[in-house]
N, C-alpha and C positions, 0 to 999 in steps of 0.2 A: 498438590492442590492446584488450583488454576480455576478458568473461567470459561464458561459456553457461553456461547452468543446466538438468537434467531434472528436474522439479519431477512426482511421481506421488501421486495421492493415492485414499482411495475415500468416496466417500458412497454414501447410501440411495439415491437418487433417478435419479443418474446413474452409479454404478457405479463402477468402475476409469477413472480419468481418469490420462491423460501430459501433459506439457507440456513445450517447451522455448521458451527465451527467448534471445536472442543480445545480443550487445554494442549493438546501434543502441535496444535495449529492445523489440525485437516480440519476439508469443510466439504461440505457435500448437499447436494440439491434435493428439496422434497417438494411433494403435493402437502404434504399435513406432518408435524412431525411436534412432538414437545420436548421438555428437559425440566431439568427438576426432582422437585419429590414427588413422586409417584410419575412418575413419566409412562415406567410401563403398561402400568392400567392407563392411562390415557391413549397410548400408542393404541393399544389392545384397541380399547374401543370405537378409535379414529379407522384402523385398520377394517372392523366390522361395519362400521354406519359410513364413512367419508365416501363419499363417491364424484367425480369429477363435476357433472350437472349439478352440483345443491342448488337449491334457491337462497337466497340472503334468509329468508325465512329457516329453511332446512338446514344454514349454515348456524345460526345463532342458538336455533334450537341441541344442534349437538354442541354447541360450546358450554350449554348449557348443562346439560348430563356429562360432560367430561367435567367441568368444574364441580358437581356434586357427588359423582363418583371419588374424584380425586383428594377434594379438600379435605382437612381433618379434625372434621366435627361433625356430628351427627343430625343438627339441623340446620344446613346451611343457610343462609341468608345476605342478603346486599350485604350489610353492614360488614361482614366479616370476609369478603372479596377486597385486597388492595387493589 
């Protein structure tokens, strides 16, 4: 057992940087990546929709269908997002 972490941060230099790191201690750099339960239908679907240009619009909208793809219950709702 162990612990992942999405580590995101920004600088001048390089921009909008993600990371994630797993329990053996590697870590590695994404554009979009998740972890969790259901991670890989999210990946899935980040892989298909995510593209470098989003608008904040375009961005929030697929946050949105990854969150109701993924969550687990069949009508999702605010309420039941932590």
């Amino acid at each position: 057992f162990g612990v992942s972490f999405l580590i995101a941060g920004y600088d001048a230099a390089q921009g909008f940087q993600l990371f994630h790191t797993d329990p053996s201690g590697n870590f590695s750099g994404w554009k979009a990546y998740a972890i969790g339960m259901n991670n890989n239908t999210a990946q899935q679907i980040m892989r298909q929709d995510w593209t470098e240009n989003l608008s904040v619009k375009e961005a929030l909208e697929l946050t949105a269908k990854v969150l109701t793809k993924t969550m687990d219950t069949a009508n999702p709702n605010a309420e039941k997002l932590e």
